[in-house]
Residue, then its C-alpha position, 0 to 999 in steps of 0.5 A: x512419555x505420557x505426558x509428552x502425548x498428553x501436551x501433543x494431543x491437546x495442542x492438536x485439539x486446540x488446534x482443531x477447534x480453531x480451525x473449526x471455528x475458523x478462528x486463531x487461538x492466541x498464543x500460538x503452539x502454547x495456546x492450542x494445547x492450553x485450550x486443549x487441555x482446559x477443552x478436555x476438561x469442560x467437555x469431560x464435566x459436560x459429557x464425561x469420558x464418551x468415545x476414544x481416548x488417547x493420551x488420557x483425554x476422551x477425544x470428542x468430549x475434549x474437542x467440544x469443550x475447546x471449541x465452546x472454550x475458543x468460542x467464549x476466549x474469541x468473544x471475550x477478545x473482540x469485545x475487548x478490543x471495541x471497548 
């Protein structure tokens, strides 16, 4: 059951830093939790395990390492595509 949580929260923390940014994460459903799950861990090497926690991801350390990994991801992608 504890990963089933894990996968939802880094889906609603990939999901959030999109919003944030106003930008689309690719891949849908499965792109949200990937870049929640690889958010959580650059924000956990840049600020550790600083405030709540839920499903084993700190979530403020999480949210700031997907937005930074949606920023990087969307630059990338439309430097792409004028390529």
């Amino acid at each position: 059951m504890g990963f089933i949580i894990f996968l939802i929260v880094g889906g609603i923390i990939g999901w959030l830093a999109g919003m944030i940014l106003g930008k689309d994460v690719p891949g849908g459903i499965i792109g949200n939790i990937i870049a929640g799950i690889i958010g959580a861990w650059i924000g956990g090497a840049l600020l550790g395990d600083m405030g709540p926690t839920v499903g084993g991801m700190a979530i403020i350390p999480a949210l700031i390492g997907a937005i930074i990994l949606v920023f990087v991801v969307s630059f990338i992608m439309k430097k792409m595509s004028h390529a």
